[in-house]
C-alpha positions in Angstrom: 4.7 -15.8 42.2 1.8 -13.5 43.4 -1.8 -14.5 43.9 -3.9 -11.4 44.6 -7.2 -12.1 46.0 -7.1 -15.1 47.2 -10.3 -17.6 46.4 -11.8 -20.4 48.4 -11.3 -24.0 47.1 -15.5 -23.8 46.3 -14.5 -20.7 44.0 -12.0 -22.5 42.0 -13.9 -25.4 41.1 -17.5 -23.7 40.7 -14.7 -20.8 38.1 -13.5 -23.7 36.1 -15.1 -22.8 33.0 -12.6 -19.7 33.3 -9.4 -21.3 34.4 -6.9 -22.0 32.3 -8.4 -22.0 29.0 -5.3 -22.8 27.2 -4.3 -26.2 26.5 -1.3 -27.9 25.5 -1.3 -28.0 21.8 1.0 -29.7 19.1 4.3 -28.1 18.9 6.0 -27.7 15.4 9.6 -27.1 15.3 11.2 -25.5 15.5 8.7 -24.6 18.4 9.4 -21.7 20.4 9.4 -21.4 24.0 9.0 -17.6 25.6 9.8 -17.7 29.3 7.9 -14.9 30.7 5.2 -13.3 33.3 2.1 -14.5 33.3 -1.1 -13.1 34.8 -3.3 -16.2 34.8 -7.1 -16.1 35.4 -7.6 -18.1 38.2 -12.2 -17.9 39.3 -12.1 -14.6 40.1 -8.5 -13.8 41.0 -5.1 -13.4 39.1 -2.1 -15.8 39.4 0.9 -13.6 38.6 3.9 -15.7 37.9 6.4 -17.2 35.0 5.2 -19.3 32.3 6.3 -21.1 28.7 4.0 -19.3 26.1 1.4 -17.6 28.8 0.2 -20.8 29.5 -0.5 -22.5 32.9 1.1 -25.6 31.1 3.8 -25.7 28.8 2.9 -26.6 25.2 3.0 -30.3 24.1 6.7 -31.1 22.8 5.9 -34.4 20.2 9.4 -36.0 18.8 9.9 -39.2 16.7 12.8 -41.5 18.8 16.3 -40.3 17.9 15.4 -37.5 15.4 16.8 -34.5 16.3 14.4 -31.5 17.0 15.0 -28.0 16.7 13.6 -25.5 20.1 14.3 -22.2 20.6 14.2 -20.5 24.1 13.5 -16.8 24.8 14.0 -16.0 28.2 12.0 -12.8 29.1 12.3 -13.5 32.5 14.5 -11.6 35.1 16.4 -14.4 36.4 18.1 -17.3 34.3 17.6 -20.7 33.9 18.4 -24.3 32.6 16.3 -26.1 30.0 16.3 -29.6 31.6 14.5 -32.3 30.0 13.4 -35.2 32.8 13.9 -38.7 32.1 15.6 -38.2 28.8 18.9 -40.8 29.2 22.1 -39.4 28.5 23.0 -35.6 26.8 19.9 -36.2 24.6 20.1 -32.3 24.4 22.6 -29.8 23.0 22.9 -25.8 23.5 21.8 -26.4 27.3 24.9 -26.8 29.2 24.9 -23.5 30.2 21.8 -21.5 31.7 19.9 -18.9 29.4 20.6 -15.4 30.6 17.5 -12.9 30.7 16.9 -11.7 27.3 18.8 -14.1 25.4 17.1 -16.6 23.3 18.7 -20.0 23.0 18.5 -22.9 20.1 18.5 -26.0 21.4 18.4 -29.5 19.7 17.0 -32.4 21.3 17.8 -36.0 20.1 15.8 -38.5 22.3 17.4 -42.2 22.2 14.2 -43.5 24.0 10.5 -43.4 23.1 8.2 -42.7 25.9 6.7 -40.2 28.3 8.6 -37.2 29.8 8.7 -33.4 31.2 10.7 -30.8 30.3 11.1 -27.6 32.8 13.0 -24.9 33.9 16.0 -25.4 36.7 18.5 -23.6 38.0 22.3 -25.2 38.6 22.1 -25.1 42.3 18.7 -26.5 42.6 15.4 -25.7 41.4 14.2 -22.7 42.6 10.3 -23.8 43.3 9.1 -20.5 43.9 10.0 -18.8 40.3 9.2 -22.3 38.1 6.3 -23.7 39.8 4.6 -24.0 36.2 8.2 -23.3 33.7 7.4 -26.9 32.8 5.5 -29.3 30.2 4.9 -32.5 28.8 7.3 -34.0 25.8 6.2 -36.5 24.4 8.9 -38.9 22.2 7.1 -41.4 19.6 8.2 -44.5 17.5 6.8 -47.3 15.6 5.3 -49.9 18.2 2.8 -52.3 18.8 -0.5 -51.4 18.9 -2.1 -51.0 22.5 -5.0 -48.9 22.6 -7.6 -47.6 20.3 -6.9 -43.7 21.8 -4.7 -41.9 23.9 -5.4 -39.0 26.3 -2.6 -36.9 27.2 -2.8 -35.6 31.2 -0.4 -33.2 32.0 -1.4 -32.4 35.8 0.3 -30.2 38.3 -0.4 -29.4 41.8 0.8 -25.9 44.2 -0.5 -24.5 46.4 -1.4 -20.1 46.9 -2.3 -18.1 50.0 -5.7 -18.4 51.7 -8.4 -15.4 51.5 -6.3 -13.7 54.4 -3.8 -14.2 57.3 -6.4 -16.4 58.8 -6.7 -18.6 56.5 -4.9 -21.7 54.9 -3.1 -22.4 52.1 -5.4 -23.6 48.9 -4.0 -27.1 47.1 -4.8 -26.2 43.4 -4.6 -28.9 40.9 -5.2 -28.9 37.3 -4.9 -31.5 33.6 -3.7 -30.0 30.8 -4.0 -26.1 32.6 -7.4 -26.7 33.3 -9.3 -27.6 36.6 -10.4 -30.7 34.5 -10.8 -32.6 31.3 -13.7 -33.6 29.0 -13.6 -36.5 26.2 -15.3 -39.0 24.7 -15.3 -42.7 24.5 -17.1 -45.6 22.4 -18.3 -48.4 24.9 -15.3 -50.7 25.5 -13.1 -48.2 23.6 -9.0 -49.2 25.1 -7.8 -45.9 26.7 -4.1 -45.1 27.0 -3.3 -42.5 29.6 -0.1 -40.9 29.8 -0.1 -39.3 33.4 2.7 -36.8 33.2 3.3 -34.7 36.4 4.5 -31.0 36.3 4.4 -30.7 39.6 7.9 -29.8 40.9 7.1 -30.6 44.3 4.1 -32.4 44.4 2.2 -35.3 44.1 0.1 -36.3 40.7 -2.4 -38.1 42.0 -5.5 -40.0 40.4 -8.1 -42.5 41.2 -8.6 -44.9 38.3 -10.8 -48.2 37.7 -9.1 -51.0 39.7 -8.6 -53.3 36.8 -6.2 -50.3 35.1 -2.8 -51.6 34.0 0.4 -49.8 34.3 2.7 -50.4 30.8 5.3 -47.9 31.4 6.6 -45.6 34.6 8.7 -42.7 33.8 8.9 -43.0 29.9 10.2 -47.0 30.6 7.8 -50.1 29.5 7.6 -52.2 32.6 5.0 -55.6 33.0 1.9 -54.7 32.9 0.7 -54.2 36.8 -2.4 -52.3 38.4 -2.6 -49.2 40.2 -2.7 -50.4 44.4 -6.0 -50.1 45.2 -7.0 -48.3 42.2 -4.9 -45.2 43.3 -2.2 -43.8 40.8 0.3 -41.5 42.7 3.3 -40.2 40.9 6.2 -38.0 42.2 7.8 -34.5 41.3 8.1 -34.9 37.2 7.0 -37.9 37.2 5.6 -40.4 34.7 3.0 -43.5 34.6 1.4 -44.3 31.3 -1.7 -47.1 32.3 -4.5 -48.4 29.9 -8.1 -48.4 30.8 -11.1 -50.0 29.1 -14.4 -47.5 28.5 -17.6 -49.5 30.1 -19.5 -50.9 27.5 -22.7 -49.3 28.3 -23.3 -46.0 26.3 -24.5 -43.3 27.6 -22.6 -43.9 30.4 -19.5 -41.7 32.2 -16.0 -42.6 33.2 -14.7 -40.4 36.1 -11.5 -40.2 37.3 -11.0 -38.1 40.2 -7.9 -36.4 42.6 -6.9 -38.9 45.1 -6.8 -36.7 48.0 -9.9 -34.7 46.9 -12.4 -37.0 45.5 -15.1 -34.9 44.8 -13.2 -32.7 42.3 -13.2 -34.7 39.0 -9.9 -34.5 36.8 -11.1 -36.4 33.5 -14.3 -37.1 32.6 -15.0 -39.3 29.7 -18.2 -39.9 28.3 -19.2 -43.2 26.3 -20.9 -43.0 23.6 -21.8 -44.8 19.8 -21.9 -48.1 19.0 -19.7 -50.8 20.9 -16.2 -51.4 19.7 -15.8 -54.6 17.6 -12.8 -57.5 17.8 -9.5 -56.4 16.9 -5.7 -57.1 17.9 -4.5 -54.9 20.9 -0.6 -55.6 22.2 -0.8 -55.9 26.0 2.4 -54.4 26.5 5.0 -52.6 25.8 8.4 -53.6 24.0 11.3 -52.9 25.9 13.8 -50.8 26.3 16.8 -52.7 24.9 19.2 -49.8 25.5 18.7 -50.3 29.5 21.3 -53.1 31.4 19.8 -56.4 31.8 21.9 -56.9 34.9 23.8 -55.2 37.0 26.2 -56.8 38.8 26.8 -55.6 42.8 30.1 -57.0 43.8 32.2 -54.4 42.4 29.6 -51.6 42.3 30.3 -47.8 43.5 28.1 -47.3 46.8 26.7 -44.1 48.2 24.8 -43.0 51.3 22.3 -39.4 51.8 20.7 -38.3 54.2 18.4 -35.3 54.7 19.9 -32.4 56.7 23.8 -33.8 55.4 25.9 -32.5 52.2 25.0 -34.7 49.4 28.2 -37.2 48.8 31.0 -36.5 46.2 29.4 -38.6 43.4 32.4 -39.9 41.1 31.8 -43.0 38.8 32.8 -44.8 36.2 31.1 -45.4 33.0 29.9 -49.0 32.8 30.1 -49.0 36.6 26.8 -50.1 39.0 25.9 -47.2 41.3 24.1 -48.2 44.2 22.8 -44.9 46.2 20.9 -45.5 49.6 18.9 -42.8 51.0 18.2 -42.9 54.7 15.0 -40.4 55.7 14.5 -39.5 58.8 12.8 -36.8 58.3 9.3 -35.6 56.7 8.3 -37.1 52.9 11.1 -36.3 49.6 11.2 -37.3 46.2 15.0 -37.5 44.1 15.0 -36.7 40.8 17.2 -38.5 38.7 18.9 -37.0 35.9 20.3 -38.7 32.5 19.5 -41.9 33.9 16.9 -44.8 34.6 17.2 -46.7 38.1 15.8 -50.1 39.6 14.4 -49.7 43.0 16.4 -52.2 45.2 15.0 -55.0 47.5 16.2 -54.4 51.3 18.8 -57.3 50.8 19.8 -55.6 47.6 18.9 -59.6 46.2 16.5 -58.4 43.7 15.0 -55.0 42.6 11.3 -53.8 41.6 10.1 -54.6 37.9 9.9 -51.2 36.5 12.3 -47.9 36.1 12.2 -44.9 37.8 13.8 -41.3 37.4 11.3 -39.8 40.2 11.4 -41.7 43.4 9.3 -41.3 46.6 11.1 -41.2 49.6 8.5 -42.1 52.5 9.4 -40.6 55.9 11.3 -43.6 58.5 12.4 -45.4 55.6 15.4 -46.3 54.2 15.6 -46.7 49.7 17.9 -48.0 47.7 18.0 -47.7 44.1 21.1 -48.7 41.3 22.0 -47.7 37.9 24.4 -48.1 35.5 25.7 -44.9 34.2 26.6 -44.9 29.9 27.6 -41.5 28.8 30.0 -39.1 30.4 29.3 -36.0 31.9 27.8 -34.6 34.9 24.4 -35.7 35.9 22.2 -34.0 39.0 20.4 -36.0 41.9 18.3 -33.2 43.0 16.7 -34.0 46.7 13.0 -32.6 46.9 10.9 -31.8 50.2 7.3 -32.8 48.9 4.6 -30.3 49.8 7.0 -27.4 50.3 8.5 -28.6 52.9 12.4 -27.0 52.8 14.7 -26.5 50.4 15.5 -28.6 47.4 19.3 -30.0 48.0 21.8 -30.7 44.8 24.1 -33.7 44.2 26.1 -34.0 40.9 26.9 -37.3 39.1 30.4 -36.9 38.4 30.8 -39.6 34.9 34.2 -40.2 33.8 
């Protein structure tokens, strides 16, 4: 990635009307994906670096829960890579076991078995290689017949990375962008239900929004989970992570709904303006159904324990189908995020008693803390547990789930 010259943080958000025109649009298979370089207009300056289709994020991937659906990758790039689909349970995709070589082009079929939010992105076998596939990554989107809980949906697709300051004196610019853009408009009628799938494309980042306080969260990474609201009105997501959340639009018109960065409120994200006549009674589902393909319990006794810490080898992970996998992660160390692939975990209690009420395949790894988190593995195979320094901060690590 190259960034030649560099802008101020004012420049980026007073050139928005020039960044990152493109949006993610409808894909129609077989949809093809061209990894290649990308000069990107970024204000005033050029961001030089690989991208899906030219575009600063990849094109919306819509599939109907377990249909198959035909992709084809062209690698124009110079190194290779593997097509890795987060969150997707199992070997949901065939043709990407091994990685796609430069100039080969690649069919690939993917057969989701659950509906919900994900990402899809490049990756290499021994870790992602930040640097190279800061945006090689998109939202895929997997759909099926459910109940009814909003009267609109807005798709966010942010990311987050950072390029050099103006010169050696300066720092580092944090530049974050929806849907490729430095921020989205749309509209609204007063006390219009709004779901927001929040998809993060940052590999090494935060997704971070400020939302109305009386938001509910219905599903985290792709799963349906009780409804629950954002802490404090803040919604932070990890590295390729999900949170889908429903809002209500005031029922003034005329009116705006802002949603802004967390850690830079005065750069709005989404914008949504309320206008035309109030919305009328009708039946919305408060929540999700869920996913009856995930373990209602998961017994401890006999389950298959592992420990990581940063700075170590990851474990040898060998387990048994059918088997509970209890992994601890001890940081000592500065922020990480794991990514989980092939699986959804529970987020254990400290006395390993109880767990959280939602899924994760992301999870934040707070410095001084110690996390636990258990699955149950169901398809054979091997699976990676990649270890992420958030911020840039080192050098992603690799574990492999060995399923027998």
């Amino acid at each position: 990635m190259t960034f030649s010259p560099a802008l101020t943080r004012r420049g980026f958000v007073l050139g928005a009307a020039a960044l990152y025109a493109a949006r993610p649009a409808h894909a129609q298979a077989p949809l093809v994906l061209r990894a290649e370089k990308a000069d990107l207009p970024l204000g005033q300056a050029t961001l030089s670096t690989p991208a899906f289709n030219t575009l600063s994020a990849g094109p919306l991937i819509e599939i109907e829960q377990g249909k198959p659906f035909a992709l084809k990758i062209e690698n124009r790039l110079d190194f290779e890579f593997h097509f890795r689909p987060q969150g997707l349970r199992g070997k949901a995709v065939e043709g990407a076991i091994e990685a796609i070589k430069p100039g080969e082009t690649r069919d690939i079929t993917i057969t989701p078995p659950d509906a919900g939010s994900f990402v899809y992105r490049a990756g290499s076998e021994g870790g992602l290689n930040i640097t190279q596939t800061i945006l090689l990554a998109g939202p895929l989107i997997v759909r099926a017949e459910q109940p009814r809980i909003a009267d609109s949906e807005i798709i966010l697709a942010l990311n987050a990375f950072t390029v050099p300051g103006a010169d050696e004196t300066s720092g580092a610019l944090r530049i974050v962008t929806v849907n490729g853009s430095p921020g989205l408009e749309a509209t609204a009628r007063p006390g219009e239900r709004i779901r927001l799938r929040v998809v993060n494309l940052a590999q090494e980042g935060l997704g971070a929004l400020r939302v109305p306080k009386e938001a509910q969260i219905v599903a985290l990474d792709g799963q349906p989970c009780e409804p629950f609201p954002p802490f404090d009105g803040a919604l932070v997501v990890g590295p390729l992570g999900r949170a889908d959340l429903l809002i209500d639009a005031p029922n003034a018109s005329g009116t705006k709904l802002e949603l802004v960065d967390h850690f830079d409120p005065a750069h709005v994200l989404v914008s949504i303006a309320i206008a035309g006549d109030k919305m009328g009674d009708r039946f919305l589902a408060k929540q999700l159904p869920d996913n009856r393909g995930l373990p209602k319990e998961m017994p401890f006794q006999r389950a298959e324990r592992f420990t990581w810490k940063p700075l170590e080898a990851p474990p040898d992970m060998s387990v048994k189908r059918g088997a509970s996998v209890i992994v601890t992660f001890e940081n000592n160390t500065t922020p990480h995020a794991l990514l989980l692939e092939g699986h959804s975990a529970r987020l254990l209690d400290a006395m390993d008693d109880g767990w959280k009420p939602w899924w994760n395949d992301s999870i934040l790894l707070p410095p001084d803390e110690t996390q636990r988190f258990a699955f149950v593995p169901d398809a054979p195979g091997r699976f990676a547990l990649d270890l992420i320094p958030l911020e840039g901060n080192g050098a992603p690590t690799r574990a492999i789930i060995d399923v027998a």
